[in-house]
C-alpha distance (Angstrom), angle and dihedral (degrees) to the residues before:
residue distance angle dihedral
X1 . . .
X2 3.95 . .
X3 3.22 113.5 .
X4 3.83 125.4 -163.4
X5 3.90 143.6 -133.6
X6 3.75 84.4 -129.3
X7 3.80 90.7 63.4
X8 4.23 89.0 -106.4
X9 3.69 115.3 125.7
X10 4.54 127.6 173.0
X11 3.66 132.0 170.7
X12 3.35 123.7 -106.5
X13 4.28 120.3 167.6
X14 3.80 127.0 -145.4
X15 4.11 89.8 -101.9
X16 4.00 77.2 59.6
X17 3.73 104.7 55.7
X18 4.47 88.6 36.5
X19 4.00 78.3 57.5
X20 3.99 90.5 57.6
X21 3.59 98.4 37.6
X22 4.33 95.0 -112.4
X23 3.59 118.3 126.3
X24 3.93 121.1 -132.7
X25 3.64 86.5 -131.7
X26 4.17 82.7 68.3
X27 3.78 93.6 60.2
X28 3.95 104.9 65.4
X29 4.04 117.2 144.5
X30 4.28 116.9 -73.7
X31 3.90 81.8 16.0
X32 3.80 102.4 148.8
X33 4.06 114.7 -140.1
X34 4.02 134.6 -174.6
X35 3.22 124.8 -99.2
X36 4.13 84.0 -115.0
X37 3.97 93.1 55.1
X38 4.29 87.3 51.7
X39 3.71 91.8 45.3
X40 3.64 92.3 54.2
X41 3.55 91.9 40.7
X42 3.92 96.2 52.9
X43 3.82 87.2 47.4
X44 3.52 94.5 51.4
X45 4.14 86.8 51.4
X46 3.40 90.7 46.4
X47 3.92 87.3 46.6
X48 4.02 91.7 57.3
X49 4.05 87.2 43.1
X50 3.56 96.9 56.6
X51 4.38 91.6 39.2
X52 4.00 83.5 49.9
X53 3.93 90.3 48.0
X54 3.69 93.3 48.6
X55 3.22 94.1 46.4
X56 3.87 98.3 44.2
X57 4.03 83.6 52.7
X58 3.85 88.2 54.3
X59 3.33 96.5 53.1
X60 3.87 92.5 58.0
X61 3.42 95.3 47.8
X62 3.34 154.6 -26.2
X63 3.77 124.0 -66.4
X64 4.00 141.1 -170.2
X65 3.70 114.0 -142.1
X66 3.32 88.5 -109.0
X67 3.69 100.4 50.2
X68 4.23 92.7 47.1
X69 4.23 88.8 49.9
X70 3.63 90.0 52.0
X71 3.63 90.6 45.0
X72 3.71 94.1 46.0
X73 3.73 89.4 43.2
X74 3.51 84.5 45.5
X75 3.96 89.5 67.1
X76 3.73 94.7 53.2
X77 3.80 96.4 -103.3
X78 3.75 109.4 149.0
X79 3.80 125.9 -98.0
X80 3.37 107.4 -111.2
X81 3.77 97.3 35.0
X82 3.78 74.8 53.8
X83 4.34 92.1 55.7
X84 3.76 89.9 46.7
X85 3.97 90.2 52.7
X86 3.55 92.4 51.6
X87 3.66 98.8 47.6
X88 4.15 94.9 44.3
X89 3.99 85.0 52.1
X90 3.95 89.7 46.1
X91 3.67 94.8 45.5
X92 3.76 83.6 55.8
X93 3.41 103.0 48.3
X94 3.71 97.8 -114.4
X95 3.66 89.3 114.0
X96 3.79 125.0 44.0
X97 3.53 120.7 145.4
X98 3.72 98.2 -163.0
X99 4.19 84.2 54.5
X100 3.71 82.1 50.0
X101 4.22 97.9 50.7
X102 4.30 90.5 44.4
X103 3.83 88.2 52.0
X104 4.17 98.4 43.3
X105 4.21 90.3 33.3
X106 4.40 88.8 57.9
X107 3.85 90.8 33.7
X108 3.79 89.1 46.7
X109 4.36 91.8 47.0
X110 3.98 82.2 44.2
X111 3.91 98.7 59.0
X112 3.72 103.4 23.8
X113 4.13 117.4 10.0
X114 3.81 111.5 -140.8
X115 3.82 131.0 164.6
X116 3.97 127.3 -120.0
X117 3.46 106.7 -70.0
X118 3.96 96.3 51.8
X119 3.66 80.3 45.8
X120 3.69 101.7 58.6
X121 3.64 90.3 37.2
X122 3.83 92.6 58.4
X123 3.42 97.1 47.5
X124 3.95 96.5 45.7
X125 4.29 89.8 51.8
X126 4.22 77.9 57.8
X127 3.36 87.5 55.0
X128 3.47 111.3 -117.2
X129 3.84 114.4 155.2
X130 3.88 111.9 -106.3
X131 3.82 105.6 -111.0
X132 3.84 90.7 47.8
X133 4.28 83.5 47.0
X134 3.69 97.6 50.0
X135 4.06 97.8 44.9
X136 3.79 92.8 45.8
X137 4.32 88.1 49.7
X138 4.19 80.2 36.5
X139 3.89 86.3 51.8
X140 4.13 106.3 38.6
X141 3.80 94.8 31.4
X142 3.78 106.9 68.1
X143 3.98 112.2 169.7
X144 3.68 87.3 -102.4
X145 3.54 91.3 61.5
X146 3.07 100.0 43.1
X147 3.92 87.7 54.5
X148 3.79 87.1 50.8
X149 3.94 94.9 46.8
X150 4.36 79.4 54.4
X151 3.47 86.1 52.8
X152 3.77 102.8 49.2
X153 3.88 88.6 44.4
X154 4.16 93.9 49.4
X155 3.58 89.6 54.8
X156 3.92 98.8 46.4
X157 3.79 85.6 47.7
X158 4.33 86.3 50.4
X159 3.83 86.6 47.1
X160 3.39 94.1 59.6
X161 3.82 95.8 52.3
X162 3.83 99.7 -95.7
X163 3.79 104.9 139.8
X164 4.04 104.3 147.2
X165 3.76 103.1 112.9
X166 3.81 86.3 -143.5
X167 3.79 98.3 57.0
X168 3.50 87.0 38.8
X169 3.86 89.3 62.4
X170 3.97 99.5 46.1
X171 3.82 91.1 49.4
X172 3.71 96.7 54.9
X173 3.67 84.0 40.9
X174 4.26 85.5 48.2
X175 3.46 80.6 59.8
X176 3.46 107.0 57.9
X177 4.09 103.4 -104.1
X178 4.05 119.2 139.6
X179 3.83 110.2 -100.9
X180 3.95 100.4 -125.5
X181 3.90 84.0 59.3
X182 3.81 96.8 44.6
X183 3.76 82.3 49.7
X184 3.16 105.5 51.4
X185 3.86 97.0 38.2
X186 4.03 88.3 59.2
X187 3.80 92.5 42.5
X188 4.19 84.0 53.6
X189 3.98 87.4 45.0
X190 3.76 92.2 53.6
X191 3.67 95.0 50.2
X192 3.90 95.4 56.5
């Protein structure tokens, strides 16, 4: 911990100081240092604050890049500090939104099956960026799943007592499904 004249103190470890070329042999008590050698040592504590932050918010749960800037940002933690966080964690593989949209898009079909729109939607309010959005709903939502998601979400609705072919229709459409397969799914149900 360095601890200033002015009262101020932050941590910064020995991996910290090797990062910004300043020895720990430097830093002994009533040692005077320029304003440029406190700078870069307050952005280099602020640097491991904002890692430990990210990484803190990781480990509870799982985060766009979008969602973890705004978070981080959120928390007053500057900008750019905020850019370099979110590329060391992506160059990692801590953060990868297309990791993130597989994961939510079968955890999603699991708990509540919705077709393509709803889909896209959902995964675009998370924040992940369009392209990377359509592919992953492209990749996990193959027209047969989509047909089975219909299915699943027709017979929940009949479960529940809904048997008007009409409501049946704007439900599954409420729910994101293409109308020639809504049709035909409730024309199918009708004739069993």
């Amino acid at each position: 911990m360095l601890q200033f004249s002015d009262g101020s103190c932050f941590f910064v470890s020995e991996a910290d100081l090797r990062g910004e070329d300043i020895s720990a042999l430097e830093l002994v008590p009533d040692l005077e240092l320029s304003e440029l050698v406190i700078q870069r040592l307050k952005d280099t504590a602020m640097r491991r604050q904002a890692r430990e932050k990210a990484l803190d918010l990781l480990a509870r749960a799982p985060h766009t890049t979008f969602s973890l800037r705004m978070k981080l940002l959120k928390r007053d933690f500057d900008a750019r500090l905020v850019e370099e966080v979110l590329e060391f964690l992506t160059n990692r593989e801590y953060l990868d939104d297309r990791s993130y949209a597989d994961n939510w898009l079968r955890t999603r079909c699991e708990q509540r099956p919705e077709g393509r729109t709803l889909l896209l939607a959902g995964l675009l309010r998370k924040g992940v960026g369009r392209e990377i959005a359509e592919a992953a709903v492209n990749r996990y939502l193959t027209p047969g799943m989509e047909q089975e998601n219909a299915v699943r979400a027709l017979e929940k609705l009949t479960r529940s007592g809904e048997t008007d072919p009409v409501r049946l229709m704007k439900k599954l459409k409420a729910r994101g499904f293409p109308f020639p397969l809504i049709r035909r799914l409730v024309e199918e149900r009708r004739e069993t």
